[in-house]
N, C-alpha and C positions, 0 to 999 in steps of 0.2 A: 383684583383679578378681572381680565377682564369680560363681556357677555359673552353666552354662549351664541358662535355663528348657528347650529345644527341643535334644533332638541324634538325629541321624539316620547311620547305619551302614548304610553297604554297601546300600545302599534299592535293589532290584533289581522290574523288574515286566516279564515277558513274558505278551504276549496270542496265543495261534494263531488266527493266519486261513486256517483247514481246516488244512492238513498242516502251513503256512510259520508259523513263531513271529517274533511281532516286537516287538521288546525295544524299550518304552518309556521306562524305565529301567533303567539299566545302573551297578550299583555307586557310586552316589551317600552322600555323608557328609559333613555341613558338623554344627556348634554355633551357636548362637542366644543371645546374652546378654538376662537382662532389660533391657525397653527400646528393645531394639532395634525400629529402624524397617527393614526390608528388603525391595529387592523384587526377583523373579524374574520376568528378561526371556527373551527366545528367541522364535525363529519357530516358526510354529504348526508342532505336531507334535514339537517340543523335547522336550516331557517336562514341560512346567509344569503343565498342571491336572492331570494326575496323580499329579506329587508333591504336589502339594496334597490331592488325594483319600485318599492315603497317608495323612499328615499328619494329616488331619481323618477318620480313621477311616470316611471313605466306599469305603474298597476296602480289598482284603489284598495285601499285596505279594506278590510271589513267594521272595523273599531280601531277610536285612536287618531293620533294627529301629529302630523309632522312639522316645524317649524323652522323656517328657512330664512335667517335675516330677520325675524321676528313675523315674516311671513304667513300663514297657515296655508302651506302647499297643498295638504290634502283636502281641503275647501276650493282648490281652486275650480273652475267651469273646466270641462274637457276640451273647450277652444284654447283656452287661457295655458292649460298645459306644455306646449309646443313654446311659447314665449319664456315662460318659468325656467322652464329646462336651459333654453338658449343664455340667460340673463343670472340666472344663478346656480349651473350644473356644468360641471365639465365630465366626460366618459372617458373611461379607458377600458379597454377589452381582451381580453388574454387573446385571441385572434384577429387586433389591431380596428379589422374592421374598415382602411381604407381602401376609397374609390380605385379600383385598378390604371382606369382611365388618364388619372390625373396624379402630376407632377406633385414633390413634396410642398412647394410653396401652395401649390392650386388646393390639394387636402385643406391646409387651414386657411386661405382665402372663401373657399367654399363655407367655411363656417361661423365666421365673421359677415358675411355675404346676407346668409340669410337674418344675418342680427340687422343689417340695413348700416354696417359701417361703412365707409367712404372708401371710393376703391384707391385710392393713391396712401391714405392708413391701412388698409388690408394689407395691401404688399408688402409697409413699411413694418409693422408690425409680427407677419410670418417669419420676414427673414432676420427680425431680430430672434424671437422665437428658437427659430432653426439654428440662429448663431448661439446660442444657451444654450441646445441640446447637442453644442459639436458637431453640427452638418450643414456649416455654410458653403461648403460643396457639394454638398447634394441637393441643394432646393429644385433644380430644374430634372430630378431622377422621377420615375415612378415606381409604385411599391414590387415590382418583379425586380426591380435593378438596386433594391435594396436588400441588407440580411436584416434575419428578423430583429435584431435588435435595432436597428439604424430603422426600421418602419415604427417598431414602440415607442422610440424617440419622435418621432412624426405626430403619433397619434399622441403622445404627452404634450406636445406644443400645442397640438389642436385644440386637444381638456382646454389649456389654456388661455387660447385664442381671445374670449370674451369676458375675461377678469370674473371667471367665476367665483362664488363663495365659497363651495368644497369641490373638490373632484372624488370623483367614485371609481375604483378602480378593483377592478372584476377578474383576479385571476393574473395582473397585469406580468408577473414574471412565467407564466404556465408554459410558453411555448417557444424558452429563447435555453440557452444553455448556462451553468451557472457563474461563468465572468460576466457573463451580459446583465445577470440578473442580478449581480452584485454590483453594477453599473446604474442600474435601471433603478436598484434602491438606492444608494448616493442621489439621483437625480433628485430622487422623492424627499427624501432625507434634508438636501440644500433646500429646496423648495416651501418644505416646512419653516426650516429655520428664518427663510424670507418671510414669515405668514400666512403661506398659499397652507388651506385645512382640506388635509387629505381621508380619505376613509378607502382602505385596501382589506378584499376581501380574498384570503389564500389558505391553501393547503400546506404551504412551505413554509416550516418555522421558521429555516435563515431567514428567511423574509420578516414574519411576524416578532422575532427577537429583536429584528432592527429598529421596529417601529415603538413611539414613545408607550402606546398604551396597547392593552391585548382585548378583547373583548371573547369570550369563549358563549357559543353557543349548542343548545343539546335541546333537541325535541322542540323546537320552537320559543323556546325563552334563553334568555343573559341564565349561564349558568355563575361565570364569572365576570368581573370587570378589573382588569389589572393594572397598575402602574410599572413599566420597564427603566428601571434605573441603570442609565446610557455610563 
């Protein structure tokens, strides 16, 4: 079997509200194998998009330790964070999140860009990208002259742009309809099976039934951890 890419210890996170502290995570620790397709359900205030934020080095935990590639990301310096992210994190956003500005190829050129790839690879690489998400005619579009699932496609290319080791994906089918979203999980689904290690965090069983494993959250800790037999 082989290492875990993703393992997460004791992941603890209290916030005070004025005097009253309130523990959004509470001693949380699961493993991640390459590959894996997983996602983490719970009702709101569970503790999911912050262990995601964890995870993707958008917050510091309070207790506990996340390990990324055998990593310890949550040790890393707060300069060091911005690199990390870049080098071994991919995002995806239930509100896509791209540049209005810029063309579908420019989206993930911009983000290779800042990792210091070569600009004749940049291009080479988006518009492979773009041709695996079925929109090697739309590289030269920008995200108003796209539907919303044709922009989710975009920003999945982008997650992937810099050979991330998992991508984080927040909500990723919330704001398309559900052929697209049954589309958008194929995507995830192939993606896996390639070894790209996904973590999708949603409200939507169809969603969460499709993915290999369930992770259920309630009050701040793993309530369950489940295996879906595909």
């Amino acid at each position: 079997m082989s290492e875990p890419v993703l393992r997460v210890r004791g992941l603890s996170k209290t916030y005070m509200q004025g005097k009253i502290p309130v523990h959004a995570l509470t001693d949380v620790s699961f493993d991640v194998r390459k590959g894996e397709l997983l996602s983490i359900v719970g009702p709101s205030g569970s503790g999911k998009s912050t262990l995601l934020s964890m995870i993707g080095l958008l917050d510091k935990p309070t207790g506990g330790s996340v390990f990324i590639d055998d990593t310890e990301v949550t040790e890393a310096k707060e300069s060091d964070a911005p690199r990390l992210r870049r080098e071994k994190i991919g995002f995806v956003f239930q509100h896509f999140n791209l540049i209005p500005t810029l063309s579908a190829l420019e989206n993930i050129d911009i983000a290779m860009r800042f990792a210091r790839v070569p600009k004749n690879r940049r291009r080479e690489r988006a518009i492979e990208l773009l041709a695996q998400m079925g929109l090697a005619e739309r590289i030269n579009h920008r995200p108003s002259e796209l539907s919303g699932g044709e922009q989710q496609r975009v920003a999945i290319a982008r997650a992937l742009a810099n050979h991330p080791a998992i991508i984080l994906a927040d909500e990723p089918t919330g704001e398309v309809d559900t052929k697209t979203r049954d589309m958008i999980v194929g995507i995830l689904k192939e993606l896996s099976e390639r070894g790209q290690t996904i973590l999708v965090v949603t409200h939507d069983t169809a969603v969460s039934q499709q993915t290999g494993r369930i992770i259920t959250m309630r009050d701040g800790r793993i309530e369950s951890d489940e295996q879906i037999m595909g």
